[in-house]
Structures are given as structure tokens and as C-alpha cells.
N, C-alpha and C positions, 0 to 999 in steps of 0.2 A: 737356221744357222745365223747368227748376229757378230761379228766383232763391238768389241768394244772399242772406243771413239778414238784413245792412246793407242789401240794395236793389240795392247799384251792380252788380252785374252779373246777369246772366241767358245761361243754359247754355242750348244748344238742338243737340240730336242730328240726324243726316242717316242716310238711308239707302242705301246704294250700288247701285244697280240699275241696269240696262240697262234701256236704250241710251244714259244718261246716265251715266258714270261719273264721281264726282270723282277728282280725280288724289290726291287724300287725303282718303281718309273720315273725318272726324275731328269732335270738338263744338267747335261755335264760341261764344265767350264774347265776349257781348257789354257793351257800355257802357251802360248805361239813362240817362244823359241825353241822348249823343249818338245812341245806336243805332247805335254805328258799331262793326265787330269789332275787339278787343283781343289777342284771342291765340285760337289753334288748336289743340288737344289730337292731337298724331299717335298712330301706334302708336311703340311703343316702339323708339328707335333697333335697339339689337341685337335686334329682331325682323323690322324692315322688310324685311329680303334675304330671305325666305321665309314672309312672313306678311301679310295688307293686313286691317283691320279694315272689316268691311263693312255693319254692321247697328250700332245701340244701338238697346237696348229699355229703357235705364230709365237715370235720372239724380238723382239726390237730393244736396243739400248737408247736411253733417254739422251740428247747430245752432249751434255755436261758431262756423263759418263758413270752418274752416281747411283742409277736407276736403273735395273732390266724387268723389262714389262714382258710377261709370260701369258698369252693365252692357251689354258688346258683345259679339259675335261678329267671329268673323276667319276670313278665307279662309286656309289653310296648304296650304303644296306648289302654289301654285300652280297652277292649272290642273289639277288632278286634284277639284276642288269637292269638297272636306273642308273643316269648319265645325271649330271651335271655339271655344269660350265660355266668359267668363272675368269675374270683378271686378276694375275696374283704381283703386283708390285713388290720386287727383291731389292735391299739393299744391297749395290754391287762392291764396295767396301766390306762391310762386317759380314754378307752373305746371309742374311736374317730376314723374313718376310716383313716386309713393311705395311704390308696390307693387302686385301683381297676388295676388290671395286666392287664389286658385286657376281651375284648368282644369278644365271641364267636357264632359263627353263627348253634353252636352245642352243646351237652351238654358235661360238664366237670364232669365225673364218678364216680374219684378216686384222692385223693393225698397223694405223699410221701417223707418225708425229708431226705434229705442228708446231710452227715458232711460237716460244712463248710457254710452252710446257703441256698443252691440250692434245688429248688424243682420239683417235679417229678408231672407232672398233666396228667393224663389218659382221654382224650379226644377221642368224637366219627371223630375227623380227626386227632389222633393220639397222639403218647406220648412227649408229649413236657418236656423241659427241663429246668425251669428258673434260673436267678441269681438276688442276692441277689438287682439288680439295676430294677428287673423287666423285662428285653429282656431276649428272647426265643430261642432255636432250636427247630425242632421237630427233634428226636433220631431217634424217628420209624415212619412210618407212618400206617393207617389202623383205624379199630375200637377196640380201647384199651378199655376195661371195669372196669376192676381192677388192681390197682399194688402196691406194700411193694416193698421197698429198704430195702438191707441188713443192717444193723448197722455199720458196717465198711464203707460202699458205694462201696462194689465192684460190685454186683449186684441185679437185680431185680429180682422180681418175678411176670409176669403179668397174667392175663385176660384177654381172647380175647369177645368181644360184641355179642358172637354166644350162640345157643342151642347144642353144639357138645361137651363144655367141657374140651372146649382147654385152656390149658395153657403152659406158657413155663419162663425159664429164659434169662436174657438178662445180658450179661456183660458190666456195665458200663463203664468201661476203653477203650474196643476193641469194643463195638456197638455190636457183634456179638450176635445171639439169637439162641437157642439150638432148638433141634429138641421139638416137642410138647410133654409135659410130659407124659407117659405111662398109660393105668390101667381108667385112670379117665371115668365115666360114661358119657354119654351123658345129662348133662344136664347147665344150663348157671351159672357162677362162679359167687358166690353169695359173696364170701371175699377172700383174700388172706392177710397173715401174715410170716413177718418174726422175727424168734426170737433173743434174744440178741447174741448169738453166733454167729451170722452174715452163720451159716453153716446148721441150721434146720430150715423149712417153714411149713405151714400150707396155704392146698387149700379148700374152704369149699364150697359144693354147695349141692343137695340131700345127695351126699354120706358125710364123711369129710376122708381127706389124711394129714397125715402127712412124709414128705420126708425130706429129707438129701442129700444135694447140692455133686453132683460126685458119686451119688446111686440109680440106676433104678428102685428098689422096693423100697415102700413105709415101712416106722417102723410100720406104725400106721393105720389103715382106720376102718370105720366102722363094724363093725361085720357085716356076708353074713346074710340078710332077714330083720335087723335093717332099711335099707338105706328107706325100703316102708314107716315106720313109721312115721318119720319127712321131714320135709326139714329144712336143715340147712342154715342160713342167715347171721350168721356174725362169724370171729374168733377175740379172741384177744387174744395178748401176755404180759407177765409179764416181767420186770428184771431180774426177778429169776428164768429163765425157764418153766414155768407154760401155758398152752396155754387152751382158754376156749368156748366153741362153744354155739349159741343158734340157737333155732329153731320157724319151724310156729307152733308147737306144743306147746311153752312157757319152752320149757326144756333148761337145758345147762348142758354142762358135763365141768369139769376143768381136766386135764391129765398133768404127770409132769413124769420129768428122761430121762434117757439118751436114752430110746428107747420109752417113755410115755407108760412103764409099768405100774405106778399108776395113779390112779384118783379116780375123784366123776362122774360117770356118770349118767346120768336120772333124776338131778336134777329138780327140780318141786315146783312151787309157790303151797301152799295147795289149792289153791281157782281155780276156772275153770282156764283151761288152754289157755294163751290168746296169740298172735304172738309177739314172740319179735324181733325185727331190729339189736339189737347193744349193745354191752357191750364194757368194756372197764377196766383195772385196775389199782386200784389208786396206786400214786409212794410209793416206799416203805419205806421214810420219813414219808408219813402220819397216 
């Protein structure tokens, strides 16, 4: 789920599974005053006779707001279940593919923008690095699972593709990648967030950590006996320092300050509790 940079719209990804198929897997762009859908993002015409897009795992708007970057996967050959995965660059004006970055022979995780127009794509062979013309490095290599760029772009904060828990930072300037962050539980990184100050992160997976780049202990983590309750699935951050977690539970807590001394935690839909994937918060124009 992505708003767009003005507010007025908001991206939200589907996933095409059985015994529910949509008859087009595609993001639906929605209206934020009305909530009503505006436009449907297909697969690509001269793709659709042997190709149906079946998964998105990431959605980012470019900050100028003229761009949404879509990572999916797509069914090819039809019924022979071969996958491939791809960057599909949408013009968010005319709603037209702009272009596809490339195919990947693996899935593509996580994406994160960087000042300047380059982007950060978390891939199962590694963390690549694109520019604004589309050609690549990979920075790192490995199974990258999740990653947030700081605000500034000085550095990352990844996800490693394991059950152990691992994560670490990477400085984008010097490549260098720090020892694996401290404390974290053993279980597989489910989000990571960086917040505006480019200086405090958010690692969210059973447990959730909040840390501060040049700081061993974490400010912030779940309270001890809390961590059995939920699992936590996705973080976001706000402009104005505010950072908001949800879970398989259907819960989300928002926590804000200099050390996320205050919040709302254990929030809760009144109606059964059902798993949520992904939040997101609107800009604060809107």
C-alpha cells in the first residue's frame, strides 16, 4: 500500500491465489476522498497472451509523485507454473507503463528510494542498485529480504531472507555493512523503516525494535511476554516522526518522541480480528 506524495491517491497491491482468482491481478488506485477506484494497473498489453501477473510484493511512489514503482511477479507459459519477476515503472499521470527495469529469475522482496531518483531493490540474489536510466549494480550480494533507505541516503537498513532475525545496516557511500544488529529474536524480518531523521529505524518481525543508528540498545521493543501475543507484519513511518506497527492479530500500535515514549498501542478493529499486511500514512498536506 503506497499513497501518493499530494495525498489524493493510494496504491494497494492484491495477490492472486486460489480458489479466489481475480480475473486481473493488478494495483488498484484508489481515490482518498471518495475511496472509490480510479484506475486498475493490468499487466502489460503485449504481455497478457502468455503472461498473468500474480503476486506484488512492494509498491513505492517516486517523491515528485510522477512515478509508481511496482514490484511483481507473473505467471509465464501458463500453466506450466514458472514465475517471473520483474520492476514495472507506471506513469502515475497517464497511468501507462513506462517501462519494465528488468527480469528476474528470482523474486524481488523489498523497494527503496533514494535522493536523487535511484532505487534500492531487495532481491533473492541480492541488493541491487538502480539509476534513474534503469542499469544496475548489485551493492551486496546474498538473499536480501527487506530494506529502508535512510532520508538523507546515507544508509540502509536491511533484511536478511532467514528465520534467525538478522539484520544489519549498510552505508551507502562506503558499501560497508555493520555487524548484525543486536537483541533481535530469532524470527524472519517481516518490515523494516526508516524514519524522517534519517537517524531512528524501525525493525518489525514477532517482536517489534526500535533503534538509533551509533546505539547498541534499542529505545523501544516490545514489552517481555507481549512478543507471544501477535506477530508483527509491517511498520510505517510518518513525516512527523510517528511510526505505526500491525499485526496477524489485526492490531497496530502508533508510538511517537524522541525515545517513543508515547503512543496508542493495541489498537483494534471492534469487529473480529482479522490479519493485516500493511499500513501506510497519508502525507501531511492531506
Amino acid at each position: 500500500v503506497a499513497y501518493s506524495p499530494d495525498g489524493r491517491f493510494c496504491a494497494i497491491g492484491s495477490e492472486n491465489r486460489l480458489p479466489r482468482r481475480l480475473e486481473n491481478p493488478a494495483v488498484q488506485i484508489f481515490d482518498t476522498v471518495t475511496w472509490q477506484p480510479v484506475k486498475q494497473l493490468p499487466d502489460a498489453p503485449e504481455l497478457s497472451t502468455f503472461r498473468r501477473r500474480v503476486v506484488i510484493s512492494g509498491l513505492e511512489y517516486a517523491p515528485e509523485g510522477r512515478r509508481l514503482l511496482v514490484a511483481s511477479a507473473s505467471e509465464v507459459n501458463l500453466g506450466d507454473g514458472q514465475i517471473e519477476f520483474a520492476l514495472e515503472v507506471w506513469d502515475a499521470h497517464t497511468w501507462t507503463l513506462a517501462a519494465r527495469l528488468d527480469d528476474f529469475v528470482s523474486q524481488v522482496n523489498d523497494l527503496a528510494l533514494l535522493p536523487g531518483g535511484d532505487l534500492l531493490a531487495a532481491t533473492d540474489e541480492g541488493l541491487r542498485r538502480y539509476t534513474a536510466a534503469g542499469t544496475y549494480t548489485t551493492i551486496l550480494p546474498g538473499n536480501i529480504y527487506r530494506v529502508a533507505a535512510a532520508p538523507n541516503g546515507s544508509q540502509a537498513v536491511m533484511g536478511y531472507c532467514s528465520f534467525k532475525g538478522e539484520a544489519a545496516l549498510l552505508d551507502l557511500q562506503t558499501g560497508v555493512v555493520s555487524e548484525p544488529l543486536p537483541g533481535l529474536t530469532q524470527a524472519l524480518i517481516n518490515s523494516v523503516a526508516f524514519l524522517s531523521d534519517s537517524r531512528r529505524y524501525a525493525v518489525c518481525h514477532d517482536n517489534y525494535w526500535l533503534r538509533q543508528v551509533g546505539r547498541k540498545g534499542a529505545l523501544k521493543k516490545l514489552p517481555p511476554g507481549e512478543s507471544n501475543r501477535v506477530k508483527h507484519l509491517s511498520a510505517a513511518v510518518s513525516a512527523d516522526g510517528k511510526v505505526a506497527f500491525v499485526s496477524w492479530n489485526g492490531t497496530f500500535t502508533v508510538l511517537w518522541g524522541d525515545k517513543f515514549e508515547q503512543g496508542t498501542p493495541w489498537l483494534a478493529h471492534p469487529a473480529d480480528r482479522t490479519r493485516a499486511d500493511a499500513s501506510d500514512f497519508a502525507p501531511p498536506a492531506w
